[in-house]
N, C-alpha and C positions, 0 to 999 in steps of 0.2 A: 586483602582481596583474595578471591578464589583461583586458585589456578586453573587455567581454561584447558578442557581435556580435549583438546587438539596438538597441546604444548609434548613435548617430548618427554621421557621421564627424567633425560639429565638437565633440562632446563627448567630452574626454577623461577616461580613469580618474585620480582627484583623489587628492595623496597625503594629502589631508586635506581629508575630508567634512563638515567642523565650518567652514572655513574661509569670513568674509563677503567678495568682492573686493571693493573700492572703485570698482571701475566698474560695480557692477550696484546696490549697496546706497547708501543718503543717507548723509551722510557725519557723522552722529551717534550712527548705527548699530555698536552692538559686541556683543563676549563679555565680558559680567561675571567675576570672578573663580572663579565657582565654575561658570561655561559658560553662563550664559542668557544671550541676547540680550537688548539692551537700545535704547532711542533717547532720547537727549538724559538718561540717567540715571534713566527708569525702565523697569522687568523689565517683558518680556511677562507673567510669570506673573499681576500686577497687573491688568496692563490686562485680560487676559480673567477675573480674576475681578471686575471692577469691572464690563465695558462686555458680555463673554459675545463670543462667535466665532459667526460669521468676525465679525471688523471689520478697518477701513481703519483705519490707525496714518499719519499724515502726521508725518513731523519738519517743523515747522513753521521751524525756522530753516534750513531745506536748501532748503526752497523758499521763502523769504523769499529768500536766498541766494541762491539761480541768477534769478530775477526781478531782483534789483538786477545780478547780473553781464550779463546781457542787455542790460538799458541801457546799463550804463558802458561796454560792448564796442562797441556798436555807433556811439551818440556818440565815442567813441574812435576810432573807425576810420574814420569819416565825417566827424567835425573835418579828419582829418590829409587826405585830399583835397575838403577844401574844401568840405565840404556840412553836412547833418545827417541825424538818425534818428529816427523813430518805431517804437517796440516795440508791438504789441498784442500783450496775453494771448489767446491762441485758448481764449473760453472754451468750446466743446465738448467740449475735451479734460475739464475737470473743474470747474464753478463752482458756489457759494456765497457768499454774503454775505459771509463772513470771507473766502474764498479773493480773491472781487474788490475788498477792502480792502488785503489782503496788497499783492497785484500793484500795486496803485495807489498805495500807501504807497511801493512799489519806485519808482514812478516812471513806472511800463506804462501804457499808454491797454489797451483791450479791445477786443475784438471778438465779436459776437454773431450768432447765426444764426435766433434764432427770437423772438418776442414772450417766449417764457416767461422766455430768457436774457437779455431785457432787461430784463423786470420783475426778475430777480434783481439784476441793476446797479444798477436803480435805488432797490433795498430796500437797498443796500448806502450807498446816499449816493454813486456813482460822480458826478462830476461828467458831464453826460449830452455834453458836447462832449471828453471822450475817450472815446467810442464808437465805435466802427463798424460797420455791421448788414449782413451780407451775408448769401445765400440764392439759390438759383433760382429760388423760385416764394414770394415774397413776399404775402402776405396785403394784401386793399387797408386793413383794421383795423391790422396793422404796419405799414404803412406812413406809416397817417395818426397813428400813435401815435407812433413814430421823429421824423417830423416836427418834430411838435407836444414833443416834451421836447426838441426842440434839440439832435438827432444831431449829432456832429461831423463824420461822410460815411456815407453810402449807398452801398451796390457794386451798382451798374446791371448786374444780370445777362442781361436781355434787352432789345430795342426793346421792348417795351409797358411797360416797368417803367418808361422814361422819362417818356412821359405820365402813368404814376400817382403820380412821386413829382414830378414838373413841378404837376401837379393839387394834390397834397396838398399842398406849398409854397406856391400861390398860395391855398389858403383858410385858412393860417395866417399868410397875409403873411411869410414866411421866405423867403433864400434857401439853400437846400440842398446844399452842397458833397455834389457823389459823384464815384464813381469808377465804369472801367470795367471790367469783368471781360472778360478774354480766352481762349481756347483757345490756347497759344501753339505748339500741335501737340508740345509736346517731353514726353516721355512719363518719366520715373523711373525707374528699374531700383528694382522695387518691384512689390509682389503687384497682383494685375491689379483685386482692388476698390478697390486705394488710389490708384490713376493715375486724377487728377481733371483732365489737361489734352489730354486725345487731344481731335481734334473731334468725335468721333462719341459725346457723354456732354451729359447734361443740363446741365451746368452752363459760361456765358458763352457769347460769339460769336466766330466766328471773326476773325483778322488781317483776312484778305479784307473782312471784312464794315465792321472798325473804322471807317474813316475817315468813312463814312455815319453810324454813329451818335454819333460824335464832335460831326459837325457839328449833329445832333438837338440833341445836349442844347445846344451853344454857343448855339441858336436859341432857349431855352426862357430868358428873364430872370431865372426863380426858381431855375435850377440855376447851382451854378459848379463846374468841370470840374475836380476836383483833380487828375485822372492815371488811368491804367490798375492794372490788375491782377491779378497772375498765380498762378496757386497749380500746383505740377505733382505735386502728388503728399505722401505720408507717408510717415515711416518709413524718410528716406532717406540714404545715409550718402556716397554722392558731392558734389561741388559740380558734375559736368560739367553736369546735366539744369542745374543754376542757372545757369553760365555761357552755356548756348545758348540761355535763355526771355530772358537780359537782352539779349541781342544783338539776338533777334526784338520782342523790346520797344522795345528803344530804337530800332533804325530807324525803326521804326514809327515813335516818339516826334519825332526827326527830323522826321519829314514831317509828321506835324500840331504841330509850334510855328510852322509859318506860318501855321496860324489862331489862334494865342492863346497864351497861355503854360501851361504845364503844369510844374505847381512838385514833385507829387511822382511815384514810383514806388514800388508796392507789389509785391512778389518773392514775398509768403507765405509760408508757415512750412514746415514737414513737417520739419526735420530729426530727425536719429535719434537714440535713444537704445538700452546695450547693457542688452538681457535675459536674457541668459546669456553665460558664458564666453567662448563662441566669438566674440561680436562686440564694436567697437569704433568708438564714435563720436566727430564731432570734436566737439571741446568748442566751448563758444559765443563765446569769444574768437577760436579760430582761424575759425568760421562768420562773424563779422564780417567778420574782418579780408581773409578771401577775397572777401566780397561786395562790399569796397569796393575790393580791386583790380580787381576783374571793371566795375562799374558805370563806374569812373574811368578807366579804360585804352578801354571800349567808345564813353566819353563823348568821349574826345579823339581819338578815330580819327573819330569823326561830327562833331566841331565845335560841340558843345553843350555847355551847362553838367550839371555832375551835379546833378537832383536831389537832392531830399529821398527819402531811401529807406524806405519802414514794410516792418516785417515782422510774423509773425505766428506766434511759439512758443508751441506749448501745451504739447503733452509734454514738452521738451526741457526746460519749466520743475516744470511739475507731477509729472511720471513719474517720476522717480527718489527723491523725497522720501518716498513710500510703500510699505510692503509688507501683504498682509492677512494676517491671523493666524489659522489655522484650528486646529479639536482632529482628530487621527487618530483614524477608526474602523474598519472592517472593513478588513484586510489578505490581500493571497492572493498567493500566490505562482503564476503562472504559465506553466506549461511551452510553451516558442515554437518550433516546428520551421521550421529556413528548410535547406531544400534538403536535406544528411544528417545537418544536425547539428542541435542543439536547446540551448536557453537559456530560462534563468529571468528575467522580468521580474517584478515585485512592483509590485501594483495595492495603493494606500494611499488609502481612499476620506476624505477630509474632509466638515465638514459645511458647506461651501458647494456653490459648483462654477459653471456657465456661467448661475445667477441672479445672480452677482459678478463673473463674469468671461468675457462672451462672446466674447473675441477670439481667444482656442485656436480655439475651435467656429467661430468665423467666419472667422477669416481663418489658421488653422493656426498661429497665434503660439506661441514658445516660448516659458518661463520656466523661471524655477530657483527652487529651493526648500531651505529647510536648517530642518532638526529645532530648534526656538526656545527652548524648554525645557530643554535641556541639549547637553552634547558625549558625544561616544563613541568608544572606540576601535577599534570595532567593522569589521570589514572592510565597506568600501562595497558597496550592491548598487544596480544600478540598478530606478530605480523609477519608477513612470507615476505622476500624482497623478489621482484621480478624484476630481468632484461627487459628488451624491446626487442629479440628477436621472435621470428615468427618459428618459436619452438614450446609447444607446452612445458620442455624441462629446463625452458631459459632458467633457470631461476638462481639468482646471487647468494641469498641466504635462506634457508631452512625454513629454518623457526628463531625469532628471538623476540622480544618486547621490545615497544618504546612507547614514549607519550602517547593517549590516544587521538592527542590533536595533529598530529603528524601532516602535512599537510604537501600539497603542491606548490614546489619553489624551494622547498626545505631543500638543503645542503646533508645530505648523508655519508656517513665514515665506516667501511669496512676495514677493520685495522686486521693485519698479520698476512698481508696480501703480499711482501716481497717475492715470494717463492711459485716460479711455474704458475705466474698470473702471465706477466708481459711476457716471459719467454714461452708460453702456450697462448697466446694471441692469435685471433685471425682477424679476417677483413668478413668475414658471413655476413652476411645481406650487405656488404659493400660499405659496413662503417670502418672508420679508419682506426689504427691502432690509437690508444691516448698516449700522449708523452709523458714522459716518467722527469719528474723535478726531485732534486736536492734540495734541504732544508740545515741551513747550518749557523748558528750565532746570530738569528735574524734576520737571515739576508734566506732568499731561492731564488736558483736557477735550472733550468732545462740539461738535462743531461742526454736524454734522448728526445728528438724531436715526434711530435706528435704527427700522425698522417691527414692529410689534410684532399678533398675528393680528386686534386688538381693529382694528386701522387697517385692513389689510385686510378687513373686514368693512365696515365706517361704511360702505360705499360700495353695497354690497351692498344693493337697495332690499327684498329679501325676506326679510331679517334683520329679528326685532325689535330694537327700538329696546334694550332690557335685553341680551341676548344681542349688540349690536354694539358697545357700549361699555365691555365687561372679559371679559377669560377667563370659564369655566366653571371649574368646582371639575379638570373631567377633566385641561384643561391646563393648568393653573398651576403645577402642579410642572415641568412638561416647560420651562417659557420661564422662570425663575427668571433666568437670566443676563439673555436681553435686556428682563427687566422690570426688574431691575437699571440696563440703560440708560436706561429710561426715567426712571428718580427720579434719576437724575445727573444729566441733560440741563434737569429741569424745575425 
């Protein structure tokens, strides 16, 4: 078949639309014998008629799975010149109770960004000394709260944050191990909202600046200095941007160990993972093992010992483990004229959209998609996936093929949706969040419950009180599936 030139240049025409890749899908993910897809052995069909769509499907032994390989890769590679590793789960990327169990069963410390992600840690039983709380503009209530449970470090994002977690230390009689967050000026080959290390962005201080607030905190008896640290970005699929932040770090590092010692360095997370086809990322073994020639080779050209090195994977752990499961509704085919010729695109509207998944709308993210419910032999069309909100850039997926029978009622799979789907959620035109299921040795359960209009309302102070705690008679045929979720969950 001809590739439709409306199709992108990284996506090619598939000689098979039915087909899951292994680098885009969790690796318990398949086709059943008679075409449905399935994870860890049970059928989508099940799950949407147990839990109702969209929902988040996590194989939970995929990402149990990549959190334990994270460790053993990076211990691994850091044993063998001479040091060690701390892994933090970047929980932003996607946390829960169960989720910050999993991670910490693996062996991960965590890391947190706001009060709310910490109470979820700490509802999990996380032991509070593998935390880490970092932020720009920390709250002096988190701070004095981080404290007082006995954080394992604090990332000192500005000079005033020094006094305030100096302050919060000494009226809980702690001393406070943090760290320092840098600008390390090296910028990511990556979309322009995701470069978190240029100087000119809210978040850390610059090189220039470091050596002054280093000596701050060394000054303050309640804090001890574990190290700097660097984050340059997401979503990223080179090692150069990491090999040039550890170099500007460790000089740095260099020059303040003649005021004290400085046992770790922290590199931060952002590696990539692939969302469609066309891309390809390194896996977290070879991500180690790059890190720890870059760190050991930089270290002995300086005359210093390596570090203790943490990092900080979120997606890399979470993302790939899930896909969300929508039902197809309205379908159109599209007539597209670009210059004299013209093409058919096919718009397949689902019933979620960018209340699930704001990162198409927000940062033009691709994904793929494959019809869940069954296989076809059907000649591929390319097809745009659409939301149901009332935004022309609702849109789920790009560009990618599938059957051209594709139809209304089909069951559809966005796979490699763990990451900054459910924890970028909203309620936009008032639909509820979908709840997020585990999938493990053939059995799922609800990990997080789905919202359902009755929860949406409670909150609503000009609802009554009868009217905010259940359906009316009008809707309750219409929410059948995610009322469904709710008696599974409870």
């Amino acid at each position: 078949m001809t590739q439709n030139p409306l199709a992108p240049g990284w996506l090619l025409h598939p000689d098979d639309a039915n087909e899951l890749p292994s680098t885009v899908w969790s690796r318990n993910a398949a086709r059943t014998a008679s075409g449905e897809l399935s994870v860890a052995g049970v059928a989508v069909s099940e799950l949407a008629a147990r839990f109702g769509t969209p929902l988040y499907v996590v194989d939970e032994a995929d990402a149990r799975g990549r959190a334990v390989e994270a460790r053993e890769s990076f211990d691994r590679e850091f044993a063998r010149v001479g040091s060690g590793a701390k892994v933090y789960y970047a929980g932003k990327a996607f946390l829960s109770t169960e989720i910050a169990r999993w991670v910490t069963e693996a062996g991960l410390y965590i890391d947190v960004c706001s009060g709310g992600e910490l109470a979820v840690a700490l509802a999990a039983g996380v032991d509070p000394g593998r935390l880490g709380f970092h932020g720009n503009n920390k709250s002096l209530a988190e701070i004095d709260r981080a404290v007082a449970s006995g954080l394992g470090v604090i990332v000192i994002d500005s000079l005033i944050e020094i006094e305030r977690v100096a302050d919060a230390a000494a009226r809980h009689s702690r001393v406070q191990p943090v760290r320092l967050r840098l600008n390390s000026g090296v910028h990511a080959h990556t979309h322009e909202y995701l470069a978190t290390a240029r100087e000119d962005q809210k978040f850390g201080i610059t090189i220039a600046d470091a050596p002054a607030a280093v000596a701050a905190i060394r000054s303050h008896p309640q804090l001890s200095f574990l190290g700097l640290h660097s984050h340059i970005g997401s979503q990223i699929f080179e090692s150069d941007g990491f090999v040039e932040a550890a170099k500007r770090l460790l000089t740095l590092q260099a020059e303040l160990l003649t005021g004290g010692p400085i046992p770790e360095l922290n590199l931060g997370g952002g590696f990539g993972i692939a969302y469609t086809s066309g891309e390809t990322a390194m896996a977290l073994p070879e991500v180690a093992a790059r890190f720890a020639d870059i760190v050991s080779s930089e270290c002995a050209r300086l005359g210093i010992p390596v570090p203790v090195v943490a990092v900080e994977p979120g997606r890399a752990v979470i993302g790939p483990s899930t896909f969300t499961l929508y039902e197809a509704g309205t379908i159109k085919d599209v007539d597209v004229t670009t210059g004299e010729s013209s093409a058919v695109r096919k718009y397949v509207s689902v019933d979620g959209g960018m209340s699930d998944n704001v990162r198409p709308a927000l940062y033009s993210a691709d994904y793929s998609v494959r019809i869940a419910n069954r296989t076809s032999d059907a000649d591929p069309a390319l097809v745009r996936i659409a939301g149901k909100h009332c935004e022309s850039g609702d849109i789920v997926v790009h560009a990618d093929y599938l059957p051209g029978d594709v139809a209304a009622g089909d069951l559809l799979a966005v796979p490699a949706t763990g990451a900054y789907c459910w924890s970028m959620a909203s309620n936009y035109n008032y639909l509820g969040r979908p709840a997020v299921v585990a999938v493990a040795d053939g059995a799922a359960r609800v990990i997080v419950r789905g919202e359902t209009e009755a929860d949406l309302l409670s909150r609503d102070v000009g609802v009554p009180a009868a009217r905010a705690t259940g359906h009316d008679k009008s809707s309750a045929a219409g929410v059948s599936a995610r009322s469904t979720t709710d008696r599974e969950a409870s």
